[in-house]
N, C-alpha and C positions, 0 to 999 in steps of 0.2 A: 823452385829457386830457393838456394839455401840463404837464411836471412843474413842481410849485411849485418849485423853484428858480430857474426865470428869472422870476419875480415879485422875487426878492429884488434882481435888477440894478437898482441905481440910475441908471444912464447914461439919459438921455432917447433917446437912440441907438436901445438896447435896447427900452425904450417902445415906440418906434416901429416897431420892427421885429417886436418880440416880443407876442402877447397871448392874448388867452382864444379857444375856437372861434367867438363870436359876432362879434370883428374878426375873424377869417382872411374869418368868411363875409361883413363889409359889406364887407373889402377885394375880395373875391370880387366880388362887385354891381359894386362902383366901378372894377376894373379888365375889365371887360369889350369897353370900347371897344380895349382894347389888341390884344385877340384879331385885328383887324383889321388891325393897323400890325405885331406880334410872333408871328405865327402859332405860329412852334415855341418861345417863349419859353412862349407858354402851353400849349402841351401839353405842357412840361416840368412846369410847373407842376401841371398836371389830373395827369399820370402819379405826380408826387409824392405827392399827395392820397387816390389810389387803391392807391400800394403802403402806404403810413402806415398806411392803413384794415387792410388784408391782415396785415400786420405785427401790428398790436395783437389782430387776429383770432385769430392765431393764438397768441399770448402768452395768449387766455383759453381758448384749448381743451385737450384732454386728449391732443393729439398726440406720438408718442415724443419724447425733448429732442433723439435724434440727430437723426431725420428733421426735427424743427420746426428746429433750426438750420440743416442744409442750406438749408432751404427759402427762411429767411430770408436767408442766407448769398446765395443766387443774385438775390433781390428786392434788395438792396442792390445787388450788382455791377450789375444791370441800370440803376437808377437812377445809380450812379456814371459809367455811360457817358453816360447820356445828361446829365449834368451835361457831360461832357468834350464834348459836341456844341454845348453855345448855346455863343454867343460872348462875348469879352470883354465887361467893361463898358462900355468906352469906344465899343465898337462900338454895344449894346443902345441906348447914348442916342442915338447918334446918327440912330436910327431915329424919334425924337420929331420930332412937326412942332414942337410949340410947349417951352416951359418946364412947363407942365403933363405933357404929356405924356414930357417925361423925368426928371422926376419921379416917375411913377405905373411908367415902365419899372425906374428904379434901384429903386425899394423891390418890385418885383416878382422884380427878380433877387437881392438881399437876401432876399427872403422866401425864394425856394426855396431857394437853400445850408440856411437856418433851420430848415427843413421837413426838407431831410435829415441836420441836427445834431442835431433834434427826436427824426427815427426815433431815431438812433445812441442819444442818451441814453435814451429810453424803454425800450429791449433793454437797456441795463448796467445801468439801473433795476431792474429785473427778474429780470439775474443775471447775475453777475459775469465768466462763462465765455465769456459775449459780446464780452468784453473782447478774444477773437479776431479779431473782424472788423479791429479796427483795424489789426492784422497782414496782412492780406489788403490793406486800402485799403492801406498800404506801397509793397505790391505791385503795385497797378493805378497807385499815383498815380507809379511811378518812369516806367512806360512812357509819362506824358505831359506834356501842354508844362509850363514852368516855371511860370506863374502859377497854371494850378490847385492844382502841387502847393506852393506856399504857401499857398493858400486850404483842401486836403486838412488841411495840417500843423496847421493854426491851430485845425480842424475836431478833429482828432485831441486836441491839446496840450488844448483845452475838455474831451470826455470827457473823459481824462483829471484834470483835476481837478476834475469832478463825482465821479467813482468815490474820488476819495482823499479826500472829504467822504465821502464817502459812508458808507467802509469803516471810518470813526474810530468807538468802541464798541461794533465787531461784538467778540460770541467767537469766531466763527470765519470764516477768510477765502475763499473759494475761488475762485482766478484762477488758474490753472494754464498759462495764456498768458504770463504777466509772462517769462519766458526769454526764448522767440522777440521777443516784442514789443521787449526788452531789445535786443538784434540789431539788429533792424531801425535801432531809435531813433538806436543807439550809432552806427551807420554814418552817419543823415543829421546828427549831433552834426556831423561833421567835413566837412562839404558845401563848398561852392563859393560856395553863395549862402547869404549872412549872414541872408536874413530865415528861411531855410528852417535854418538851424543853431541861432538863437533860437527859433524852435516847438519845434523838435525836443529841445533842452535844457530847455524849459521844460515839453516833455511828459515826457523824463526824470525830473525832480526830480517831478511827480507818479506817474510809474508805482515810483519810488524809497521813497515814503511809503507805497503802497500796498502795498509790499515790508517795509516796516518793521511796518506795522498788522499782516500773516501774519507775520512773525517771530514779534511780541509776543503773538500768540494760542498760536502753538507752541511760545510759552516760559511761556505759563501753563499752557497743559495737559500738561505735563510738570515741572512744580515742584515736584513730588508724588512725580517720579523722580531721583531719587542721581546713578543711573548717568547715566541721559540727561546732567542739569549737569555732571557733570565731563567726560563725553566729548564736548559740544554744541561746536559751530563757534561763530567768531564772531559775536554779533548784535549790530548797531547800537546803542549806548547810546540810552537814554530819549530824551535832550536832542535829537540829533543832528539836523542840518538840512544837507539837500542845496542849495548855492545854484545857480540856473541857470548862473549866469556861468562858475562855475569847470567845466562839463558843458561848455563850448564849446571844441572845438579841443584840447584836451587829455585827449589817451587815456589817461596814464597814471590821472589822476584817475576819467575815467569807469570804466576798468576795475576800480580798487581799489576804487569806490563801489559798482559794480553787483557783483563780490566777495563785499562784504562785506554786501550788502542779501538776495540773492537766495537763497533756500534751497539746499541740495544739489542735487536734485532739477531747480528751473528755473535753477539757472546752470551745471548738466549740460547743458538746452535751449538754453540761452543759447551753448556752446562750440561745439556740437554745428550749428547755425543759422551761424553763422559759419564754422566748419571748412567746411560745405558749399559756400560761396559763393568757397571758394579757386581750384577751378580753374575759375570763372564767364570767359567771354571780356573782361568788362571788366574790366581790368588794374586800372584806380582802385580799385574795391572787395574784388577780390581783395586788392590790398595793406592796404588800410586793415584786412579782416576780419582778415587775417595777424597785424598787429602789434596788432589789440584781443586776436588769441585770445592771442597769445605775451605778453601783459602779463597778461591773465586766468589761465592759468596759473602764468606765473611768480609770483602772489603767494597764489592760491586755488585751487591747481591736487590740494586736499586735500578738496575737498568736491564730487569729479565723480564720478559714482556709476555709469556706462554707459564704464568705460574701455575693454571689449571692442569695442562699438561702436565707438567713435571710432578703436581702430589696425586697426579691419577697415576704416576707410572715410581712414586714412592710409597704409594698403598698397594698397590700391585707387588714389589718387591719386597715391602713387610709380611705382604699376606703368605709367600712362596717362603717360606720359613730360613729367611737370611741369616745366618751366622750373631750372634750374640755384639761383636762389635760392629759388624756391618749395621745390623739393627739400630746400633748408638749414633752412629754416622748418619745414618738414614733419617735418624729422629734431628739429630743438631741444623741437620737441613731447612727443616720446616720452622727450626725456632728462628735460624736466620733469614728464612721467607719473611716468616711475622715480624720478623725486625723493623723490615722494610715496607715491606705489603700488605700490613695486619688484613686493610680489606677485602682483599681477592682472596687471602688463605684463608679467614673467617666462614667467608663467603661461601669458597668449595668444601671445606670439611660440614657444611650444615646442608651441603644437599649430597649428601652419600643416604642410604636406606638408615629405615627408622623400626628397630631401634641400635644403636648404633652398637658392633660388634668389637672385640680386645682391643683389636690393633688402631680400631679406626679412636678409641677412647684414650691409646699412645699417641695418638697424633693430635689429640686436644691437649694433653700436658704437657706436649715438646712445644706447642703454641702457645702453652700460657707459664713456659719454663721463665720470663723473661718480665720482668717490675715495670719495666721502662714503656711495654708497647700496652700494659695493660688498661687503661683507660679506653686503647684504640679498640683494643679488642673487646671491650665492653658495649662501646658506642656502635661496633657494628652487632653486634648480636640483639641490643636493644632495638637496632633498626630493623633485624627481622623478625623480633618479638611481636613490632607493630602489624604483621600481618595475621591472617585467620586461617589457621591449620584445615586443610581440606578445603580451600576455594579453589575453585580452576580458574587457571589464568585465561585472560584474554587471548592471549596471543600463544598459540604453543612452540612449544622449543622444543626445535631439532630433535635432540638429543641430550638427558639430562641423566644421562649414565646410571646409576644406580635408583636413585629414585623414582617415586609413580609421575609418566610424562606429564600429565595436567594437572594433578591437584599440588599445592604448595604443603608441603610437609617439612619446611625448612624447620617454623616455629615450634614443633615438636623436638626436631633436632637440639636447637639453640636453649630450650629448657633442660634437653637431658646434659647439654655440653656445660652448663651453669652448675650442674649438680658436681659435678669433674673439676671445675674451674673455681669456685670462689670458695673451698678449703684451702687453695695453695697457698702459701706464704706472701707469694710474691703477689698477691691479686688483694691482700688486706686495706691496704691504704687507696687501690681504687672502688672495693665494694662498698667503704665507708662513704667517699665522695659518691657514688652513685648508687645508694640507697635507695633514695626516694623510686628515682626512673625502675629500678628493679623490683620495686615492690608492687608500683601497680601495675607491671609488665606481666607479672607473674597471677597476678588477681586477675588478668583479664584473659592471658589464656587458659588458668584454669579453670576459666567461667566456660572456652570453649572443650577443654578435657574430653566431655561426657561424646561429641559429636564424635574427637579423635579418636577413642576406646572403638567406637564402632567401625569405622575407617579401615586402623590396624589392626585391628581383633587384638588389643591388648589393652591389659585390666591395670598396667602402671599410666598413673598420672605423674609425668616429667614434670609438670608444671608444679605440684603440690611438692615434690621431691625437690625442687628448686626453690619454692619458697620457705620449706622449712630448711632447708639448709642456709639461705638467705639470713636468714633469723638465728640461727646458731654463730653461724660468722662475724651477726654482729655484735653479741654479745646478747641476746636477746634471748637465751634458751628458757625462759621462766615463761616467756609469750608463749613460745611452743609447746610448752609443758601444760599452761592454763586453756588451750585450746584444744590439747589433747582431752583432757579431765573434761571440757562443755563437749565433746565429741564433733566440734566444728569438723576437722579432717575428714570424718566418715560421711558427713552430710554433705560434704562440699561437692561430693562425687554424685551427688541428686540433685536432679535440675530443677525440683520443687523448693532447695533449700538455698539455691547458689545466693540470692542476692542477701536471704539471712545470715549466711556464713560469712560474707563478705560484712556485714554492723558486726560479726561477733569479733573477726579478725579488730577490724577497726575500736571498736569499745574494748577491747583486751588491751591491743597498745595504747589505747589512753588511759586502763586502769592502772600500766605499772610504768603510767611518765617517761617512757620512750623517749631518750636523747634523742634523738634522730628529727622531734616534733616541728622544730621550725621551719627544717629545709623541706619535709614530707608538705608542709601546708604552703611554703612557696612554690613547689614543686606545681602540687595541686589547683593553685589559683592559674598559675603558668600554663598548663595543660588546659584547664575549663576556658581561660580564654584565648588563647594561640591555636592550640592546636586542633584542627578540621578531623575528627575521626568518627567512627560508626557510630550508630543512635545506642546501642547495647552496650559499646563502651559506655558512652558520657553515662550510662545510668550506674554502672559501678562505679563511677569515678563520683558521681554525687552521691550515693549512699556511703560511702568513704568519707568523703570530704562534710558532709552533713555530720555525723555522728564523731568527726574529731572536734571541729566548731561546738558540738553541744558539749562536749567533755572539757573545753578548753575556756569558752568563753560564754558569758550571760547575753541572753537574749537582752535587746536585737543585737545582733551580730554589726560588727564594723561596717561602715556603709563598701568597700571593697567587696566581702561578700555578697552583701546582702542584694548589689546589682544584681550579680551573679543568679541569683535566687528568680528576678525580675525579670532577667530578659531569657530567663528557662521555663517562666508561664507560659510562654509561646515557641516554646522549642516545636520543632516537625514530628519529633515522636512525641508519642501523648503518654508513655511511662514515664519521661524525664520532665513532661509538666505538669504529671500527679503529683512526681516524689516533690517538686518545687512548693507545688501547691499546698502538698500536707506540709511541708515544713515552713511556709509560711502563713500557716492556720495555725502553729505551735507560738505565733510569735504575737497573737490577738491580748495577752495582759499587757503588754509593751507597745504597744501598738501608739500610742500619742508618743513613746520616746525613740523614733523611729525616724531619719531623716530621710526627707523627701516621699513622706505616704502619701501623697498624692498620686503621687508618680507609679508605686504598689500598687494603688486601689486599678489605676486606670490600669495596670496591664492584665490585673485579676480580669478584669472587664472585657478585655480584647482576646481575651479567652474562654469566654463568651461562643465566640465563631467560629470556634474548634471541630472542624470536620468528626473529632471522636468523643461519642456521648456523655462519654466515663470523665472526660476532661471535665466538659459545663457543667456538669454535675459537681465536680469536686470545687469546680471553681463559684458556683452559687453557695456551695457550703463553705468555703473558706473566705469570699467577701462577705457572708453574714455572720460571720465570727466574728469579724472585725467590726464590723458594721456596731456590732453591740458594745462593743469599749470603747470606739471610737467618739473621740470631743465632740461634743456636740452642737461646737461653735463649727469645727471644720465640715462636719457630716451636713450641716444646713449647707454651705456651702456647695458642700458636690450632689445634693438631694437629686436638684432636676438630671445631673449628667448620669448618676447612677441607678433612678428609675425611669428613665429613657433606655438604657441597655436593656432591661425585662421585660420590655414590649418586643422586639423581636421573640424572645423564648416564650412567652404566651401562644404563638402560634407555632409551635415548635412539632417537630414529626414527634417524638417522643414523648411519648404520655407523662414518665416522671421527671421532662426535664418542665413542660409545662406546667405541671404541677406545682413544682419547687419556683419557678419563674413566677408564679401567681402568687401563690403564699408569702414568697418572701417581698413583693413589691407590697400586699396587705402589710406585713409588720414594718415595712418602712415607713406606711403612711402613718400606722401606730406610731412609728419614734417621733414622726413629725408632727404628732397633732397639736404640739403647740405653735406649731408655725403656718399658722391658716393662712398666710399669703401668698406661697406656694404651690398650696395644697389643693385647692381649687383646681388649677389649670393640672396638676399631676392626675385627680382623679378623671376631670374630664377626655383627658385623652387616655386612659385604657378601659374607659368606661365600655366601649361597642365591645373587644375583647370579650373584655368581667361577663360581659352578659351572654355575648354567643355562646361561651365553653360551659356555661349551666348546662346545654345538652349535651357536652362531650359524652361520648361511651364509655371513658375510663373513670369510674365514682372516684377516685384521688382529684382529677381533676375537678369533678365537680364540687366536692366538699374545700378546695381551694378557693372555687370561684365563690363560693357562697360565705368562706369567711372573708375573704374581702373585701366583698360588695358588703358587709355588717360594718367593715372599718371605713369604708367609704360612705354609708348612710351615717354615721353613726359622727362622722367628720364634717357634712353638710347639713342634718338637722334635716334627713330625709324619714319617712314614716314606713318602710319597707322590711324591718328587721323579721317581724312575727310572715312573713311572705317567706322569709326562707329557709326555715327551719323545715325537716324534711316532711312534718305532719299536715304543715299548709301547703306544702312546695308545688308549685305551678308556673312553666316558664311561660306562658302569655300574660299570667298574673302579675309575672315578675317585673315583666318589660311594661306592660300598664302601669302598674303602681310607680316603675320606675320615670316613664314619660311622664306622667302627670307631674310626678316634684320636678322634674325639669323644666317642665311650664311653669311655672310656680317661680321658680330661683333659677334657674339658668335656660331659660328660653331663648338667648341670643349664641347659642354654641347646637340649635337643633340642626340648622341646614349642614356643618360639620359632620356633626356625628352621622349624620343623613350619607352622607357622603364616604362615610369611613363603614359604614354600615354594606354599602352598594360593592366596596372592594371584595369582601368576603362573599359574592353571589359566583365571583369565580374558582375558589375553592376546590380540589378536590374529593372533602370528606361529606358526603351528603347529610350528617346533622348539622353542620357548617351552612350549609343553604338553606335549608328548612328553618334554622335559626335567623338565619341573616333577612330573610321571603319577610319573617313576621315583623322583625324590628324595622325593615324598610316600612312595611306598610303601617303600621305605629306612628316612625316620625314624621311621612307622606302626611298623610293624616292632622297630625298636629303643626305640621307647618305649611301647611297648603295655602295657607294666606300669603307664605313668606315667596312662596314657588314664582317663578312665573312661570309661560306655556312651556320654552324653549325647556329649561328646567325639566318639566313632568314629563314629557316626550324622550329625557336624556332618560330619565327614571323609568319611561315604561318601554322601551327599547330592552334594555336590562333586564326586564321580569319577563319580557317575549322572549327572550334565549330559555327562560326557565320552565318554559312549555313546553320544550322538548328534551327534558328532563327525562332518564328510565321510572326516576321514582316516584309514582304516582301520588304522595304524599306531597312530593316537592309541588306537583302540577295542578295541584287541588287548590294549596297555598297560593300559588302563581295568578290563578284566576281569582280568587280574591282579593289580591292585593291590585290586577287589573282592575276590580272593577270599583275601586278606590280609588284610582288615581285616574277613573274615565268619570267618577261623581265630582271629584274636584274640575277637572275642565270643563265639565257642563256647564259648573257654577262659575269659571272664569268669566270676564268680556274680554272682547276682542281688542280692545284698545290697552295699549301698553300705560297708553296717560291714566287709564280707569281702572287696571290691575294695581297700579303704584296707590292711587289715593285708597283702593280696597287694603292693600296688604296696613295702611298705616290706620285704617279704621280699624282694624280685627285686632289690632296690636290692643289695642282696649277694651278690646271683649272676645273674650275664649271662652266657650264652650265645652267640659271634661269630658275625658273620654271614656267609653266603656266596651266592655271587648269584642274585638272585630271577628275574631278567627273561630274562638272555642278548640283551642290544639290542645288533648289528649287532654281534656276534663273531665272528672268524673262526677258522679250528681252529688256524691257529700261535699267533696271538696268545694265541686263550682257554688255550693247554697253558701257555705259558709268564709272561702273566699272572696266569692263576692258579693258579700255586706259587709268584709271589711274593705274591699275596694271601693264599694260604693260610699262607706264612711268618710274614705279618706280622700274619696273624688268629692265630696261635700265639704269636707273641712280643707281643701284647695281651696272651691270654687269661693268660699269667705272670703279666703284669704286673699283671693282676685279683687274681688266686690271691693274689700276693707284696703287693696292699689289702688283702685278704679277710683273710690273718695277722696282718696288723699290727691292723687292728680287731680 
């Protein structure tokens, strides 16, 4: 059925030409004789008739819409060719013998063109998507003679404004061709021949309206959204009326029109349709696509959604050795991509291959041709600064065109694109605002360099060529001159030397007063506390930041840093709580002019518990730093909390953290010896310690434990000193000598240490048990009075584990000290009422002891050890006698 709309044509013309299937078919009848005179006029015709038929067929079946389009797609071009086959009109008539007969020939050649406007409109009838083909006729009608293609255009220009009738009171539009179509149009706008530039404008200004109608649906179905309205592109006011005329010859207008008509999405098509037709051999339309696309952009160049596309397929066409202006054209492209897009265009020129080739190093200066976008394009290149050259990503991507698919080499890129970029003129005034972020962007992947060399197989460091250029930009060429002459550059490229290069960088800009110093250190504090990045970074970022502070200001540092410093004791990596830790060992002369040392001391301490050795280590040397200048009003105050912390490391896996944990709680007791009302309860509790680690196997330890225990005799007015020099030295001797003075003076802390004795029987270090076997059986012993049953039983439960010891040393010890603690229960009674009155009878008479075990005596030592033991177990037992009176 031919559609009612060409009923509505008034023209008698039309009439004549156009009507219901009942005239197709009497003209049918009546032009029959022609058949004889036009042979291929009418098989044009009959073939018309028969693809129309096929056409509609297939419009009513349940065919897929791809496959049906093709299908009908290839039935059209068929027909279009053989429209390109009859002849002109002028010819057709002349094939007439009479006036009738060229008559009956004209309206036969009029009918078929009709027949094939017929199909056209029937398909856009139908839907809208069709509105393709007429992109395709574009296509077929440029390759031939001129008449058709004004007779194509006029064909064309009609659809078209059927569909723009058409589309007025739809809800929703769907033409998804209007781009490309757009293209094509815009191109024959500006033709040669005037009748073919009036079609072509007058098919724009409909396919313009047909763009207005999708607007207006996509602005109702979104009015309901906030966001969509205030972030939406321009859309053509209600009113607005495209006139053909002003579509003629004039690009700027066509472009700002179609702009401003076409959605995101099809005036992406629209740029995209054109950019391809640039390196086409016919120069005419290359040029003309040039300055529509460079006018499209220049004004709308904010609502192209496939930016990636398009610099994949403007590197492409650089690379194919384009013409000297085309190549200009090509580049103004991409400046006014970065106009709008800096981030997407940033983005795809830094993951092209590495190291980045001529053309691709033309497309970084036509992106940084431009003052105005340059901050944006700094901010994104710093954002992929923040990654690490050669990580693989999580997640892989598709397809990432020229670059290696999984490992990230963007930051390679973005260093060598900086060496390009911040000489420009136009980039002055943002490399000066972002200094700081540049400079330690560039220290930290230089720091990675040495890994990417291996990567790319190539011996240029981007990153070291960016930071000296950095430096020249900003006036700083005397730095880069003074680090050249220390040979920093050449070491920087040695992983042995990175983090030194990095103090020699840093102390060079603070030897020549570096403008730049306040925002680099606000920058710095900004970064050490905001920003969550790798443990390798923060440690160049504090070796930086450390050595400007010392060039700049007198220890102690402002208390802003100096947290900084505090809550980096306990960082996760243990390089970033050395360098904290040496540098607040450097601050021990200052150390009383320091606010909030308290707060210092304790996090020193809480690093202490550092899974990594190297930390407690540095952190016992650097609280005994302090420790020694520290007031000594404040230091009595934190005495008990800070030798509380070194009884954990007493018993420490590592030999010299033990060591250092021993030694240094001895000279603390030294600092405090004049505060004996502390000191008491400090040494009795690491006294079981002091004593076990006399048998350590590492001699550090032991000569630890043994000056100690001299500062601890020596702070109680014990008689032990000549016991432990290494000529007397005897640990059963030691632990006698030492139980007896604790009978003497501190016999109410025996069942304690008894007890704290018993812990260490579980130990894994078997001189640990052998040690712990004799000191239990010692204070057993001496406090057996204090025991009750329940007690001895908990105690010799404990020494029964120690019988099935491998070491037979341990098992020897073991049964000795059983049969110590089965002489004391003998000697118990049974009644608990008659154990309590015994323990408070024995409180007044003690008996000294003299040695139980004999572990590892020899016969000079034992003669001459033990008559001093025995001395001193004599000048006790007075000193009992000489209580015992006074009670």
């Amino acid at each position: 059925m031919i559609p009612k709309t060409h009923k509505s044509r008034k023209s008698s013309r039309y009439s004549g030409e156009r009507g219901t299937s009942l005239q197709i078919l009497h003209s049918t009848m009546k032009w029959l004789h022609i058949e004889q005179i036009a042979a291929k006029l009418w098989d044009t015709y009959s073939a018309l008739l028969s693809h129309q038929a096929m056409i509609l067929a297939m419009n009513s079946s349940f065919v897929d819409p791809l496959i049906q389009f093709e299908s009908q797609l290839s039935i059209i071009e068929s027909t279009f060719k053989m429209l390109c086959s009859i002849p002109t009109l002028d010819t057709v008539k002349d094939m007439g013998k009479n006036e009738d007969d060229k008559e009956d020939l004209e309206l036969l050649y009029r009918t078929i063109f009709n027949l094939f406007e017929d199909t056209l409109l029937m398909l856009v009838y139908k839907d809208l998507y069709k509105l393709q083909i007429l992109k395709e006729m574009i296509t077929w009608m440029n390759q031939e003679s001129s008449f058709l293609q004004e007779r194509a255009m006029t064909i064309i220009s009609r659809v078209l404004s059927f569909a723009s009738r058409k589309v007025k009171g739809y809800t929703s539009v769907d033409a998804p061709c209007l781009g490309v179509l757009a293209a094509e149009l815009s191109l024959l706008c500006t033709h040669s021949d005037p009748s073919i530039t009036q079609q072509a404008s007058l098919g724009m200004y409909h396919l313009l309206c047909i763009a207005k109608c999708q607007n207006d649906t996509v602005k109702t179905a979104n009015a309901k959204n906030e966001r969509y309205m205030e972030n939406s592109l321009p859309i053509p006011p209600a009113g607005i009326e495209y006139l053909p005329k002003i579509l003629q010859q004039d690009k700027t207008k066509i472009a700002q029109n179609i702009g401003q008509a076409l959605l995101p999405g099809l005036l992406t098509d629209f740029v995209w349709s054109l950019l391809i037709k640039i390196p086409l051999p016919n120069v005419t339309t290359a040029y003309e696509a040039a300055i529509l696309l460079t006018l499209t952009l220049e004004y709308y160049a904010q609502k192209i959604t496939m930016v990636s596309k398009i610099m994949d397929e403007i590197y492409k066409q650089l690379q194919e050795n384009s013409s000297p202006s085309m190549k200009q054209v090509l580049l103004w492209l991409i400046t006014l991509l970065t106009r709008t897009s800096p981030k997407k265009v940033i983005f795809h020129l830094m993951d092209y291959s590495v190291p980045a080739n001529s053309t691709l190093i033309l497309m970084w200066q036509a992106a940084g041709l431009e003052s105005q976008v340059a901050p944006q394009v700094l901010k994104t290149i710093l954002l992929i600064l923040k990654g690490k050259p050669g990580e693989k990503h999580k997640i892989m991507v598709q397809r990432r065109r020229l670059s290696v698919d999984s490992v990230n080499m963007m930051p390679v890129a973005a260093s060598q694109a900086l060496s390009t970029l911040l000489p420009l003129k136009s980039y002055k005034k943002a490399v000066a605002q972002f200094f700081p972020q540049l400079l330690m962007a560039l220290l930290l992947q230089q720091f990675y360099s040495s890994e990417v060399k291996l990567l790319t197989k190539n011996t240029v460091c981007y990153a070291q060529e960016a930071l000296r250029t950095l430096l020249t930009c900003s006036g700083l060429q005397e730095v880069d001159s003074a680090l050249k002459k220390k040979n920093c550059w050449s070491q920087f490229s040695q992983t042995l030397f990175h983090h030194h290069s990095v103090y020699l960088i840093a102390k060079t800009l603070s030897e020549h007063k570096f403008p730049q110093f306040p925002e680099t250190l606000r920058y710095l504090y900004k970064l050490s506390v905001e920003d969550p990045r790798r443990s390798e970074d923060m440690v160049i970022t504090i070796i930086f930041l450390t050595e400007l502070l010392n060039n700049f200001f007198k220890d102690p540092f402002p208390e802003e840093f100096l947290s900084l410093f505090r809550n980096w004791v306990n960082d996760p990596n243990p390089a970033v709580c050395k360098l904290s830790l040496q540098k607040i060992a450097t601050m021990a002369p200052v150390i009383n002019e320091t606010e909030n040392v308290c707060n210092l001391l304790f996090s020193i301490i809480d690093a202490f518990f550092s899974k990594d050795n190297n930390v407690v280590i540095r952190a016992l040397l650097t609280l005994r730093r302090l420790l020694i200048k520290l007031d000594k009003t404040t230091y009595s105050s934190l005495c008990s909390r800070i030798a509380s912390s070194y009884y954990p490391l007493m018993d420490h896996s590592n030999a010299g953290i033990r060591s250092m944990a021993i030694r240094h709680f001895g000279e603390l007791l030294q600092d405090m010896s004049h505060h004996t009302r502390v000191l008491n309860d400090l040494v009795i509790d690491s006294l079981v310690p002091l004593i076990l680690f006399l048998e350590d196997t590492e001699k550090r330890v032991f000569q630890a434990c043994m000056y100690t225990l001299e500062v601890c005799a020596s702070s109680l007015h014990w008689f032990t000193t000549h016991l432990l020099s290494d000529e007397y030295y005897s640990y059963e001797l030691v632990v006698l000598d030492i139980c007896n003075n604790i009978l003497v003076s501190h016999k109410q802390y025996i069942t304690e240490l008894l007890s704290d004795a018993l812990g260490y029987l579980r130990s894994s270090r078997a001189y640990l048990r052998r040690a712990s076997i004799i000191l239990v059986g010692y204070f057993t012993k001496l406090s057996g009075h204090l025991l009750l049953k329940d007690e001895i039983e908990v105690i010799s439960e404990a020494i029964d584990r120690e019988l099935q010891d491998e070491d037979p040393v341990i098992v020897g010890l073991a049964k000795k000290t059983q049969a110590i603690l089965q002489d004391i229960t003998n000697r118990m009674t049974s009644s608990n009422i008659k154990q309590c009155f015994q323990r408070i009878f024995n409180t007044f008479y003690i008996k000294r002891l003299k040695p139980l075990y004999y572990y590892n005596l020899t016969c000079d030592l034992n003669i001459s050890s033990m008559k001093d033991s025995e001395f001193n177990s004599k000048k006790a037992d007075e000193e009992v006698e000489n209580e015992d009176i006074s009670e």
